[in-house]
C-alpha positions as CSV (number, residue, x, y, z in Angstrom):
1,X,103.9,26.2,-286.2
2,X,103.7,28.8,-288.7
3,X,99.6,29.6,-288.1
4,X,101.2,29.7,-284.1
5,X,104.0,32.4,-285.3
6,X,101.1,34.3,-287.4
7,X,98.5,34.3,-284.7
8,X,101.5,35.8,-282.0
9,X,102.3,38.2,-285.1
10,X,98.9,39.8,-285.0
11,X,98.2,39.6,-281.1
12,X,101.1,41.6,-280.7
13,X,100.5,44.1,-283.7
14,X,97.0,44.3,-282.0
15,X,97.9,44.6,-278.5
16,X,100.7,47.6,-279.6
17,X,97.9,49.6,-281.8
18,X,96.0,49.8,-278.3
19,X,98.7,50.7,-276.5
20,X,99.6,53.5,-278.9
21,X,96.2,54.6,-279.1
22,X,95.4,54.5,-275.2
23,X,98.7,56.8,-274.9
24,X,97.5,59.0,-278.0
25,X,94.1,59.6,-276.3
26,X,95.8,59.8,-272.9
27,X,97.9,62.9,-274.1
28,X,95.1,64.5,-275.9
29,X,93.0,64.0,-273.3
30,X,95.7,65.6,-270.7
31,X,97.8,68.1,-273.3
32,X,95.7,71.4,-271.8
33,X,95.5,70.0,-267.7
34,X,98.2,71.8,-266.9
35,X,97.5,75.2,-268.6
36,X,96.4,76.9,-265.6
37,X,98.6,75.5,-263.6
38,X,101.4,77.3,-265.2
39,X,100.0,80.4,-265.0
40,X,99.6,80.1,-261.1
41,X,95.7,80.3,-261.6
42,X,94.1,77.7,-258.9
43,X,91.1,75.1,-259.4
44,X,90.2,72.1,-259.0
45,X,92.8,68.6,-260.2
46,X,91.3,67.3,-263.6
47,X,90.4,63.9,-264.5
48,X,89.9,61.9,-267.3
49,X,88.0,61.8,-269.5
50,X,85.2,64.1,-267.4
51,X,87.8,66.7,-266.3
52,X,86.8,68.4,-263.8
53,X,82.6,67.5,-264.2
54,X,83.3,64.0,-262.4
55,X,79.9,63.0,-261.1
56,X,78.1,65.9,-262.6
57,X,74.7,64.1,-263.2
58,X,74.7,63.3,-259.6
59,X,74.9,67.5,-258.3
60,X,73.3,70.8,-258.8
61,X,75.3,72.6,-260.8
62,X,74.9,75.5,-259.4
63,X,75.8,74.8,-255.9
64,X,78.8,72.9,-257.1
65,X,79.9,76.6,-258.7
66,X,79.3,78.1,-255.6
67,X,81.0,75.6,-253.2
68,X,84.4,75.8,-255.6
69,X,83.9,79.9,-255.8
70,X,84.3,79.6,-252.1
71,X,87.2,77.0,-252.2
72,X,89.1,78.0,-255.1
73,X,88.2,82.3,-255.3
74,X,86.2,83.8,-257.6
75,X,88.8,83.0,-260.0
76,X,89.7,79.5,-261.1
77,X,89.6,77.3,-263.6
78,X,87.9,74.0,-264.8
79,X,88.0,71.6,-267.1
80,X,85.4,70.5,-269.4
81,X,87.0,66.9,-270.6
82,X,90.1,68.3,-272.1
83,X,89.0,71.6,-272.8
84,X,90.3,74.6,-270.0
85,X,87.3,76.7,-268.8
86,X,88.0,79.4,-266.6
87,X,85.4,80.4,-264.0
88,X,85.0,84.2,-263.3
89,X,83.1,85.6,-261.0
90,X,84.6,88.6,-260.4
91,X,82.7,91.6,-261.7
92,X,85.5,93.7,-263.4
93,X,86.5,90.4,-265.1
94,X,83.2,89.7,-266.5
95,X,83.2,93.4,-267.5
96,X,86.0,92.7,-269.6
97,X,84.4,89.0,-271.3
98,X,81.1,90.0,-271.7
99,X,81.7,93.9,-272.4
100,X,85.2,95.3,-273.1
101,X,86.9,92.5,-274.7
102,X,83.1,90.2,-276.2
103,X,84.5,91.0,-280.2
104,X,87.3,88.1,-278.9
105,X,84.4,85.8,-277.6
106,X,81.8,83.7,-279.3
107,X,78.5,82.0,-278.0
108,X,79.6,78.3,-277.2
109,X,75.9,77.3,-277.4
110,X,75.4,78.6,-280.7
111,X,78.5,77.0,-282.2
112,X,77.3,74.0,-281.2
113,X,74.3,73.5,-283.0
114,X,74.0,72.0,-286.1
115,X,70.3,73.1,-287.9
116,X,70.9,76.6,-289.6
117,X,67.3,77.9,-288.0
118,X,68.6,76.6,-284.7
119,X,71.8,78.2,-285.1
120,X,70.2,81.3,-286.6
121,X,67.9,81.2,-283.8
122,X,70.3,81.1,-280.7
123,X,72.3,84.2,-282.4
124,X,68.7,86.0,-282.2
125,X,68.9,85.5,-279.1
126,X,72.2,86.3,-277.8
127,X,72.3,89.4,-280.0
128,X,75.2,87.8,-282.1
129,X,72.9,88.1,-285.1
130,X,74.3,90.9,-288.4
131,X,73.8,94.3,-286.9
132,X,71.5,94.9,-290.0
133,X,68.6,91.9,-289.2
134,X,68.6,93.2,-285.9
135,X,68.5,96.5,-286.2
136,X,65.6,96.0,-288.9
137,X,63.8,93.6,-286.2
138,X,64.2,95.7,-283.5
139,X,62.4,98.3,-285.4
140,X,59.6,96.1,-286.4
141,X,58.9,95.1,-282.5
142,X,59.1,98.5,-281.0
143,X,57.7,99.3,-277.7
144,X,54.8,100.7,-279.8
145,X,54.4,97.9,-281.6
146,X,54.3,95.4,-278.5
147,X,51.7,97.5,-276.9
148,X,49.6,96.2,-280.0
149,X,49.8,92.7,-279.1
150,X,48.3,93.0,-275.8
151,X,44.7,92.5,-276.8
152,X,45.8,88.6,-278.0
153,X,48.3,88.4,-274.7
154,X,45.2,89.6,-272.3
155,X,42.8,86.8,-274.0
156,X,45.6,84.1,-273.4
157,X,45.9,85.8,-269.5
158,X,42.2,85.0,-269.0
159,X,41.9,81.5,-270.4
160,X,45.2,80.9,-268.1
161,X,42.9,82.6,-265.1
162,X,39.9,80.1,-266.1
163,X,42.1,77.3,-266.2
164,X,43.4,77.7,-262.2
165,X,39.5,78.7,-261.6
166,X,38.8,75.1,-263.3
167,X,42.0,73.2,-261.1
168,X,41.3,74.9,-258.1
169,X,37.5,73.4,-258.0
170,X,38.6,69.8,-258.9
171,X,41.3,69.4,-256.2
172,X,42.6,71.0,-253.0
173,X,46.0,72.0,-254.7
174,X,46.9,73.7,-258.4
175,X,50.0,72.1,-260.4
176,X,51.4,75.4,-261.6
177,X,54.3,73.9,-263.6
178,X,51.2,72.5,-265.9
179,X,49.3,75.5,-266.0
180,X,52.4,77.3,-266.8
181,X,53.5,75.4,-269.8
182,X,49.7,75.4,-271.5
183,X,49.7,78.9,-270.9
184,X,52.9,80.0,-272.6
185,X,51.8,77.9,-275.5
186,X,48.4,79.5,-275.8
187,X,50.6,83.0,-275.3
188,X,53.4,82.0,-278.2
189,X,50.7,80.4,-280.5
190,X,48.4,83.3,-280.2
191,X,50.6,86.3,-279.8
192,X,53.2,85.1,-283.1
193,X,51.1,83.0,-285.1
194,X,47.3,84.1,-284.6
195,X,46.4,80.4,-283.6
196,X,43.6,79.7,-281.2
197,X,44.9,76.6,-279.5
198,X,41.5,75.5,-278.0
199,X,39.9,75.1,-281.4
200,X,42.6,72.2,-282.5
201,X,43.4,69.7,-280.1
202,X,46.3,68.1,-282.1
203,X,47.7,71.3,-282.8
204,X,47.6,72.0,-279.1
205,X,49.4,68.7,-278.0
206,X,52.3,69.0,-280.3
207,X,53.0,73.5,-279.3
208,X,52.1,71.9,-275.5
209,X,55.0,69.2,-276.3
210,X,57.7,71.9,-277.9
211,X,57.4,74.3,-275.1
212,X,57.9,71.0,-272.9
213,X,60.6,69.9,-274.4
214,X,62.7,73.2,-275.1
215,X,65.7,73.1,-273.5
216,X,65.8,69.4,-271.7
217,X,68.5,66.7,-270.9
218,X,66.6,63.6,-272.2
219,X,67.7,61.7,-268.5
220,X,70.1,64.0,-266.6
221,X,70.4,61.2,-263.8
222,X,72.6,59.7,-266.9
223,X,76.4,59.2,-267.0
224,X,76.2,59.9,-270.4
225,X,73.6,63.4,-270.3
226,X,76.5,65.8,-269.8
227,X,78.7,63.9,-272.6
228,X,77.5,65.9,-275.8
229,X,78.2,69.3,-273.6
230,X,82.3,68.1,-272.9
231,X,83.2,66.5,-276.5
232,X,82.1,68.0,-279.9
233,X,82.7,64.3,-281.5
234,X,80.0,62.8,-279.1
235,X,77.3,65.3,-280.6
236,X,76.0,68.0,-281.0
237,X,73.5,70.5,-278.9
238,X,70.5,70.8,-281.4
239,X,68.5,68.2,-279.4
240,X,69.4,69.6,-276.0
241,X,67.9,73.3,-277.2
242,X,65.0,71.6,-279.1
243,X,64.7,68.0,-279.6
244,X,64.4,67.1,-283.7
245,X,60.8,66.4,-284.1
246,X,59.9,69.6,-282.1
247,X,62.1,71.8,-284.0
248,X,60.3,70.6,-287.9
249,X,57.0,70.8,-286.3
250,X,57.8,74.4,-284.7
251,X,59.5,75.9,-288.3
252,X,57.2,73.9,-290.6
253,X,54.6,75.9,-288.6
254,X,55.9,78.8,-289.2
255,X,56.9,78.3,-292.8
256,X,53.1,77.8,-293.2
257,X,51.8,80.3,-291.5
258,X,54.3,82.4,-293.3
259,X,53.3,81.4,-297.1
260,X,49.5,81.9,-295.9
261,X,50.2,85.2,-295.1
262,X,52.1,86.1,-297.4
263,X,49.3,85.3,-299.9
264,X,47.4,87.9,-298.3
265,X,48.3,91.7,-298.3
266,X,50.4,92.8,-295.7
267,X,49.2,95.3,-293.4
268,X,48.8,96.0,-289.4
269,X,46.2,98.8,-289.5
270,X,42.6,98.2,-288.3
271,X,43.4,94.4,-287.5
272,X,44.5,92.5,-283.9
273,X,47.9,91.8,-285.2
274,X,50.7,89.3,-284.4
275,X,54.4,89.1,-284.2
276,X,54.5,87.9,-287.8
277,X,52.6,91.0,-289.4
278,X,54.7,92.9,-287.2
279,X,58.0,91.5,-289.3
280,X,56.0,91.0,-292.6
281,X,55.1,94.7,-292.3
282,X,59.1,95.2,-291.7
283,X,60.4,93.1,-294.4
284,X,57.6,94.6,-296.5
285,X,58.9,98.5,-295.6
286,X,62.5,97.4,-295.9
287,X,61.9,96.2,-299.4
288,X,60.2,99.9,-300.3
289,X,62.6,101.8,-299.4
290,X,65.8,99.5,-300.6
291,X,63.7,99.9,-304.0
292,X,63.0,103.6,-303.9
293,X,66.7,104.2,-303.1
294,X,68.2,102.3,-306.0
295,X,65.1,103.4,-308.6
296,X,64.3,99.5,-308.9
297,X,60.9,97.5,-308.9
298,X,60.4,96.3,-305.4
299,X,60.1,92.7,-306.6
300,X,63.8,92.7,-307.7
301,X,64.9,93.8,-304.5
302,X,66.9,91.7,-302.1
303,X,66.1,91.9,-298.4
304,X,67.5,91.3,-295.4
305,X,64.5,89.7,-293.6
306,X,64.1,86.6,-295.9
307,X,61.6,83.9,-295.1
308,X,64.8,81.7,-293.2
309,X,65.3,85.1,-291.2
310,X,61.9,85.4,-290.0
311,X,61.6,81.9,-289.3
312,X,64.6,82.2,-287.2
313,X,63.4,85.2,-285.2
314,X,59.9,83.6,-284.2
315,X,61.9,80.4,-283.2
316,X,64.1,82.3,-281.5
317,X,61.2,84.3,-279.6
318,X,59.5,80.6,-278.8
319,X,62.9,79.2,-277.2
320,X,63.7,82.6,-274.9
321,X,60.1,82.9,-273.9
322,X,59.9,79.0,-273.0
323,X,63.5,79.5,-271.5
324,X,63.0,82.8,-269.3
325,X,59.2,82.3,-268.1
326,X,58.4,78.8,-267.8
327,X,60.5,78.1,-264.8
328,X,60.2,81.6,-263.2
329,X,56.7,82.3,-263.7
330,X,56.1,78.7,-261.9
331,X,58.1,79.7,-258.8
332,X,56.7,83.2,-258.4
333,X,53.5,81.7,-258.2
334,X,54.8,79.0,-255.6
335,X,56.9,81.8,-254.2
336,X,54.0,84.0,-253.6
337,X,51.6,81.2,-252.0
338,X,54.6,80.1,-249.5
339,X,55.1,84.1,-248.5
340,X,51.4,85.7,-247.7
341,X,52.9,88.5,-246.9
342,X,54.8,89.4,-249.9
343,X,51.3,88.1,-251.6
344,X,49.2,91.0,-249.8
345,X,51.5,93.5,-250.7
346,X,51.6,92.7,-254.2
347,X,48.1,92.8,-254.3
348,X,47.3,95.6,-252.7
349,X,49.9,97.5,-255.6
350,X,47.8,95.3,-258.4
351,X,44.7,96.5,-257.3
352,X,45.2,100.5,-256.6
353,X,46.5,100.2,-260.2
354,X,43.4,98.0,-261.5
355,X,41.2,101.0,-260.1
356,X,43.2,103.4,-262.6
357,X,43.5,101.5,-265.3
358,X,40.0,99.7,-264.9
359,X,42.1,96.6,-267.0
360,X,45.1,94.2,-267.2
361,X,46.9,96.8,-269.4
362,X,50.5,97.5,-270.7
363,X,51.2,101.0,-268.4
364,X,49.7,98.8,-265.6
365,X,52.4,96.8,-265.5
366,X,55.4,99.3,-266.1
367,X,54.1,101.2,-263.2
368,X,53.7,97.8,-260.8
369,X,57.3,98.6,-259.0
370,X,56.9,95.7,-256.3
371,X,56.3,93.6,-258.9
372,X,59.5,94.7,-260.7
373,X,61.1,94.3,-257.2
374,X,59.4,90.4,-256.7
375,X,60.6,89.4,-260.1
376,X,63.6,91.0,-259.9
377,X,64.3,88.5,-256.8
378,X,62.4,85.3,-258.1
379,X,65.6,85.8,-261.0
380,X,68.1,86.5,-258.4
381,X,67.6,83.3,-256.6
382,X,66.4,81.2,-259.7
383,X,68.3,82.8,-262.7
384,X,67.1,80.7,-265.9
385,X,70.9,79.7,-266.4
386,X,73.5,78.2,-263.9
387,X,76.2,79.7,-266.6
388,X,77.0,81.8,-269.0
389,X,79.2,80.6,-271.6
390,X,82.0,82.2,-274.1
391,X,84.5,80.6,-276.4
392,X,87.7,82.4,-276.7
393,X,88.4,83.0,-280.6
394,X,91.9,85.2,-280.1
395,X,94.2,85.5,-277.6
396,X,93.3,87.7,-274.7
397,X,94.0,88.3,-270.9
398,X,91.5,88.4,-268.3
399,X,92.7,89.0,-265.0
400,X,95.9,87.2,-264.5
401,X,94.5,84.6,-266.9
402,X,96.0,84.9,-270.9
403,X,93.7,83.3,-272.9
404,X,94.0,81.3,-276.2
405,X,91.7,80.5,-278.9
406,X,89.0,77.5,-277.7
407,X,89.2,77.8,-274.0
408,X,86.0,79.0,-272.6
409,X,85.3,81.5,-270.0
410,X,82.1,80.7,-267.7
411,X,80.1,83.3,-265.7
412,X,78.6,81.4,-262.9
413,X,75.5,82.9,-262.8
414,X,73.5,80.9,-259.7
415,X,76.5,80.9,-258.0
416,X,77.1,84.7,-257.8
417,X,73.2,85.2,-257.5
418,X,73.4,83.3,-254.0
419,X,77.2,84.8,-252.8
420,X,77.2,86.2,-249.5
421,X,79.7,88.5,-250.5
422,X,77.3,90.1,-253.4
423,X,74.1,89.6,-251.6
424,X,73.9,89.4,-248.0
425,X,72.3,86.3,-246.6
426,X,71.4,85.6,-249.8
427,X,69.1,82.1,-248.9
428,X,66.8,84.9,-247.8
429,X,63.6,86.2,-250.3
430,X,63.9,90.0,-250.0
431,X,62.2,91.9,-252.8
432,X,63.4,95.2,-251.0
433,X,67.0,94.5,-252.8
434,X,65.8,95.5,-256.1
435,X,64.3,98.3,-254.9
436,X,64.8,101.5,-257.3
437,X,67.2,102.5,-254.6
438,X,69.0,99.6,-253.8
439,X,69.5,98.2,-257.5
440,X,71.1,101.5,-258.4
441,X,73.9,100.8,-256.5
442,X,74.2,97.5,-257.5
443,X,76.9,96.5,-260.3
444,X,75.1,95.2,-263.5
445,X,77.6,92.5,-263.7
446,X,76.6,90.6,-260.6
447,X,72.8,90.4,-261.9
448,X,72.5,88.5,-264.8
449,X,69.1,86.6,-264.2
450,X,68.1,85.9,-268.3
451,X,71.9,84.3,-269.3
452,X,72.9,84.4,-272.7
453,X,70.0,85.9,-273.8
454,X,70.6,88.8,-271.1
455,X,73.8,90.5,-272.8
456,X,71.3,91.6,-275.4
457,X,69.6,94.2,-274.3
458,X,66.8,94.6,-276.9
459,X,66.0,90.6,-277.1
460,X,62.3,90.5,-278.7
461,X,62.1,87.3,-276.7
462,X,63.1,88.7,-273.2
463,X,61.1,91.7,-273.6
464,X,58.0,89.3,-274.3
465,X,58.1,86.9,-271.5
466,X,59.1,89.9,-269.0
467,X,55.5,90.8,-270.6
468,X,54.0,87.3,-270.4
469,X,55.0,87.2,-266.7
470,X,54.1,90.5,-265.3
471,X,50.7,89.9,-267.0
472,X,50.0,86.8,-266.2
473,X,51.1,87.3,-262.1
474,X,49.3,90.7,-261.9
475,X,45.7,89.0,-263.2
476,X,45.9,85.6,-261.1
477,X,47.3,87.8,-257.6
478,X,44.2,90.1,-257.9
479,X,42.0,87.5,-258.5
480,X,43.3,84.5,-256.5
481,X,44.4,83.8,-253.0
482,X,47.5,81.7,-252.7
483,X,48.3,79.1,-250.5
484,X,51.4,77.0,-249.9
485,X,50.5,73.2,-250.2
486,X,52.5,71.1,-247.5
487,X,56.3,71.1,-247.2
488,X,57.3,74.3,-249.3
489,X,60.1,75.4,-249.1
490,X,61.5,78.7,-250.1
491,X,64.0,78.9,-252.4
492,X,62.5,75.8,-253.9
493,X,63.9,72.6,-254.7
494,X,65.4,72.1,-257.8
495,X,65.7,68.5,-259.7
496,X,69.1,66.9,-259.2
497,X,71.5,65.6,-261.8
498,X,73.0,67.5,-265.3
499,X,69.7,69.4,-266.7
500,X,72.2,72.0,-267.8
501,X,69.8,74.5,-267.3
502,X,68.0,75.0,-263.7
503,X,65.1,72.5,-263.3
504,X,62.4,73.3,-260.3
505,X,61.0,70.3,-258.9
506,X,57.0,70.2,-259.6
507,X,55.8,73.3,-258.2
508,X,52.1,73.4,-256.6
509,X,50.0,75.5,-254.5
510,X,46.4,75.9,-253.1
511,X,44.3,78.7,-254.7
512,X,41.2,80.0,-254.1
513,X,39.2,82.6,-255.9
514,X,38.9,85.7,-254.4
């Protein structure tokens, strides 16, 4: 009788602890649904635990932005599990977050990493970075200084341009997502590091696997892919920006590269150079002058560009550069072999500059203003983010909206890319909208094709794949002619279910050399 009386005793103790905890998770789960509710601000009814991401591995995340923007107003806010995110598309309001009010924002992304480099690295890139490192590495990559890595960009062009020559003469079609991807990390390996890819086949299957793997839901058909992205307890980011065993191959390359070199004097004159002499030669200046200022030895100077920092910055420059041109330089290339006609006229602007410049050059492709124009659209419609994200850190107002520390603030960036209201008939590839004329006119805060890397204006990274790209398209259109393989489609598909970032489906055309 007694063990019967002790085994009830516990079954109801047991049975009360889950009831208390079910209601303890149930109002922490619902204390914020209602907070924009009360301020009259409309959107769509939360959930538990998703909020309002129910079945997000099974849509585009990008249309699903667009198709509440139309619903709810450009205006409204979301719930991501139990944490209020309000959606602004509205281009005074994003003024205000990304501009006006930013010093009460954050980078979400970056607060959600874990590795120091990583962390360091995603502040690189959104410009959150000390003032003083970047002004020091903004120096040190000058648009002087870029010019001086084109010799090792051009060499990476060509091998790219004898790869498509090799693909187009063993089949009928050309998978450019694959060329894409080894050429960027011939490009990256070459133009940071100094490596030659093609003389070390191991070396070149593990850089060929980090550019792959930068930026990747593991299985974003999963219930569980857009977990770590709603609740901080269920993980952290690091592996979604670059998956572990990527990220210690990537900085333990660069840590080596980095003591070689520095066992070697540090100089850029009469030498092809990379981005690492470029910051070596920075650090190397900084220390001078800090030392001539306070009458010290050099070596007793600190610096701000410390073997961590640097380490960061070229990680940094591999993540944008894999971010903003693997995707995009793919569907310009599928763009341009589905469109003949924007094709010929591309061309024909390539080639009247080839015959001045004689070579694939750096003015070539500052003066190429249809190509400005066709990238300027192949972002519009396929912007390398679906959103840009801020966490609130003070209290603020935005629009009707007041603001508290942790809620977050998203710019849906696909969604006002492909708004009728910002872009007439915007399903439509028209280069002519970025005309000199036309872009002008435009408001800077309904273009935002590079994400969080785009607030910063002087991003080494951005600056280099805009580089990469304009290269890379203005060799292959004047010495190829592209053809669209069966069923393309333009815009072009994009893989389904939570990749976070936009995913094109496998992107291939026919090419043939001219």
């Amino acid at each position: 009788m007694v063990d019967t009386d002790l085994s009830l005793y516990f079954v109801t103790i047991g049975v009360a602890s889950v009831v208390v905890l079910a209601a303890f998770l149930y109002r922490w789960f619902t204390s914020k649904h209602d907070f924009f509710l009360k301020q009259g601000i409309n959107g769509p009814p939360p959930s538990l635990p998703t909020g309002t991401w129910k079945s997000a591995w099974k849509l585009l995340s990008g249309e699903e932005d667009l198709e509440r923007i139309k619903r709810y107003g450009k205006v409204h806010g979301t719930f991501d599990g139990a944490t209020p995110n309000l959606v602004v598309a509205d281009p005074d309001l994003i003024k205000i977050v990304l501009h006006d009010e930013a010093a009460k924002f954050r980078s979400r992304r970056a607060f959600k990493v874990k590795n120091l480099i990583l962390h360091k690295s995603l502040l690189a890139i959104e410009g959150s970075e000390p003032k003083s490192i970047k002004q020091v590495t903004n120096a040190a990559v000058s648009p002087e200084n870029i010019k001086k890595l084109m010799p090792r960009i051009n060499r990476t062009v060509d091998s790219l341009t004898q790869q498509v020559t090799k693909e187009s003469k063993l089949d009928t079609k050309v998978n450019v997502s694959k060329c894409v991807v080894e050429y960027l990390s011939d490009a990256l390996a070459f133009t940071l590091f100094g490596l030659d890819l093609n003389t070390d086949e191991k070396l070149k299957k593990q850089f060929t696997t980090t550019v792959s793997c930068a930026f990747a839901v593991s299985n974003p058909q999963s219930a569980f892919a857009v977990s770590s992205f709603l609740f901080d307890s269920l993980g952290s980011l690091d592996d979604f920006v670059l998956r572990k065993d990527c990220l210690s191959f990537l900085t333990s390359l660069c840590y080596s590269v980095l003591k070689e070199r520095r066992s070697q004097e540090v100089t850029t004159e009469g030498k092809a150079v990379d981005f690492l002499d470029l910051l070596l030669a920075a650090a190397e200046e900084e220390k001078k002058e800090a030392a001539k200022d306070k009458g010290v030895d050099a070596e007793k100077v600190d610096i701000l560009l410390t073997d961590v920092e640097i380490v960061s910055q070229c990680v940094s420059v591999v993540l944008t550069v894999v971010q903003a041109s693997k995707s995009s330089l793919a569907l310009a290339l599928y763009t341009l072999g589905a469109l003949p006609a924007v094709q010929d006229r591309l061309r024909s602007e390539v080639d009247v500059l080839l015959q001045k410049y004689s070579a694939s050059t750096y003015e070539l492709v500052q003066e190429c203003e249809y190509l400005d124009m066709f990238l300027g659209e192949i972002l519009r419609l396929y912007p390398i983010e679906y959103r840009l994200e801020r966490e609130c850190v003070e209290g603020v107002k935005v629009g009707e909206a007041q603001l508290e520390p942790g809620v977050v603030v998203s710019v849906p960036i696909y969604a006002i890319h492909r708004h009728p209201d910002f872009y007439p008939d915007p399903e439509t590839f028209e280069p002519e909208r970025f005309s000199p004329e036309n872009a002008a006119k435009r408001d800077h805060n309904i273009y935002l094709p590079f994400g969080q890397a785009g607030t910063n204006s002087s991003n080494i990274g951005i600056r280099l794949s805009v580089l990469f790209t304009k290269l890379a398209l203005a060799v292959l259109v004047s010495a190829f002619n592209m053809s669209a393989v069966e069923d393309a489609k333009v815009p072009a598909p994009y893989q389904r279910g939570f990749t976070a970032i936009p995913k094109p489906e496998e992107l291939w055309v026919k090419a043939t050399v001219k």
